[in-house]
Structures are given as C-alpha cells and as structure tokens.
C-alpha positions as CSV (number, residue, x, y, z in Angstrom):
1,X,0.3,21.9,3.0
2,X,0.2,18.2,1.6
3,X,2.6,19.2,-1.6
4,X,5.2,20.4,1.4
5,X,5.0,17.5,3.0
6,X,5.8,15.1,-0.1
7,X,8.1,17.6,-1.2
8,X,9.7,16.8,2.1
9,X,9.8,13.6,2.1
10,X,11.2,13.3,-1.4
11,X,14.0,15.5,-0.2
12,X,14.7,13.8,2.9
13,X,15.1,10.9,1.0
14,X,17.0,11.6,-1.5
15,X,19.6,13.3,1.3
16,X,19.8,9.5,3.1
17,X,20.3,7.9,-0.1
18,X,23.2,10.4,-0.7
19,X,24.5,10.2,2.8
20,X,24.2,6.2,2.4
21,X,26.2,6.6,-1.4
22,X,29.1,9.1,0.3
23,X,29.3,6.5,3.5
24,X,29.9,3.6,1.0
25,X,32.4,5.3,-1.0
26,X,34.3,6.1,1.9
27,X,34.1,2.6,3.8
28,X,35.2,1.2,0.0
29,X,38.0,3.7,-0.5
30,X,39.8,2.9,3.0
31,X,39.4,-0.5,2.3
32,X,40.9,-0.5,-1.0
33,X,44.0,1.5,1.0
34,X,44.4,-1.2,3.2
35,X,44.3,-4.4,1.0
36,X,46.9,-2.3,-1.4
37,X,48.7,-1.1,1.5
38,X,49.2,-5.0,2.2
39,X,49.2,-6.8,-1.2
40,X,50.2,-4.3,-4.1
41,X,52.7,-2.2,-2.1
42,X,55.0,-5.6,-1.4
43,X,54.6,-7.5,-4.6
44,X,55.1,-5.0,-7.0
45,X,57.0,-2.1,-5.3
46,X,54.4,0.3,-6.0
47,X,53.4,3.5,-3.6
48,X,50.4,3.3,-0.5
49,X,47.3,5.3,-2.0
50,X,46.0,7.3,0.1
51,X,42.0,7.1,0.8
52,X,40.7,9.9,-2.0
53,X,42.9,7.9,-4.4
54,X,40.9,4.8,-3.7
55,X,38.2,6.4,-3.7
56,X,38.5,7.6,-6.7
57,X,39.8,4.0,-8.4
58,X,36.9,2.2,-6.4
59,X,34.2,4.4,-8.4
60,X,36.4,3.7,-12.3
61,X,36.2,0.1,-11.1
62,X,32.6,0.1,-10.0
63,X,31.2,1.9,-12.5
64,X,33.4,-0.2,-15.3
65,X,32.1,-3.9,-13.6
66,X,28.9,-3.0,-11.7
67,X,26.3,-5.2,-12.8
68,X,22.5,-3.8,-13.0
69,X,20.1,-6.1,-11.3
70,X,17.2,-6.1,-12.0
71,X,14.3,-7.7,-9.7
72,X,10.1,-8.1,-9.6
73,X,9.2,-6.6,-6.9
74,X,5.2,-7.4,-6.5
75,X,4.7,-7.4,-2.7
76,X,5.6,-3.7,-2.2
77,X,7.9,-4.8,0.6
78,X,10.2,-2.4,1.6
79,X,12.3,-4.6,3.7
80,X,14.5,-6.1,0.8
81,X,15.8,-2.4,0.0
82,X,17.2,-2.2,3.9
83,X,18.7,-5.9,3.4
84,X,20.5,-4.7,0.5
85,X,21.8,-1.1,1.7
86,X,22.9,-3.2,4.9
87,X,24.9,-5.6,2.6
88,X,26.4,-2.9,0.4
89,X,27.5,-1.3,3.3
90,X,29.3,-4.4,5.6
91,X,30.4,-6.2,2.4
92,X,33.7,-4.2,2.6
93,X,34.4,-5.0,5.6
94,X,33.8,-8.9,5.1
95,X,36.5,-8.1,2.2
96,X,39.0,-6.5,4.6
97,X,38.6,-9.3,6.8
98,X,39.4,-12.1,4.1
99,X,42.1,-9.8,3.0
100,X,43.5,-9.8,6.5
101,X,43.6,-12.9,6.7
102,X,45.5,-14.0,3.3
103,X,47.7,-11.2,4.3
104,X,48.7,-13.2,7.5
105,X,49.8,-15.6,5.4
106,X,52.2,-13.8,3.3
C-alpha cells in the first residue's frame, strides 16, 4: 500500500507542476497580446496576435533566453520553491502593468 501512496504523490505532483506550467503560459501569452496589441500594432503597422500565437512566441523566446539558475539548497526548505512559483506567476502581470503605463504615454 506504501508504493501507492508515493506513487500518488509523485503523480499528483507532477499534475500541479503541469497545471502551474499551462497557467503560466497562458497568463504570459495574453500578456504578450496585450503589450503587442499596444506597442507593435501602432509603430510598425503590424497585425494583433491572437493569445495561442503568443503563446506560442513566449515559449521560442523563453526557451531561446531562459537562464538556468542554479542554487544550494542545504536547509531542505520548501518555502523558496512557493516564493518562486508565486513570482513566476505575478511577474506578468507587474509587466502588463509597466506596459500600461508607458502605453499611457504614447
């Protein structure tokens, strides 16, 4: 019964880390539509994307510029991994809101 059980686990964890992946590409993609949508569609003339289109461009850009970071974790804290998914997820959105704003300006 104990192999189920970690069998479970490692499932259900891999399922919130693929939930928390599909949630981040989505939240990236519309945010990508919206800062073209205001800076790229007006200065250069070029079409809106729509949101699977940014998607698709955030992941090329992501996986052409991400950099790997690597860190020592000793203390076993699990802590710094929430800290981080809660960044990666509400970074966007601090990167609309900048956006937003130089777009009042234009």
């Amino acid at each position: 019964m104990e192999v189920l059980a970690i069998a479970a686990i490692v499932l259900g964890g891999i399922m919130a880390i693929a939930v928390i992946i599909t949630i981040s590409a989505i939240i990236n993609g519309w945010v990508l539509t919206k800062l073209w949508h205001w800076f790229a569609v007006p200065i250069f003339g070029l079409d809106d994307l729509t949101v699977v289109q940014a998607i698709g461009i955030a992941l090329v850009v992501g996986f052409l510029t991400h950099q790997k970071k690597i860190t020592n974790k000793k203390d076993g804290n699990d802590e710094t991994d929430w800290v981080v998914t809660t960044i990666n997820l509400l970074s966007p959105f601090i990167v609309l809101l900048i956006g937003y704003i130089v777009h009042l300006f234009m």
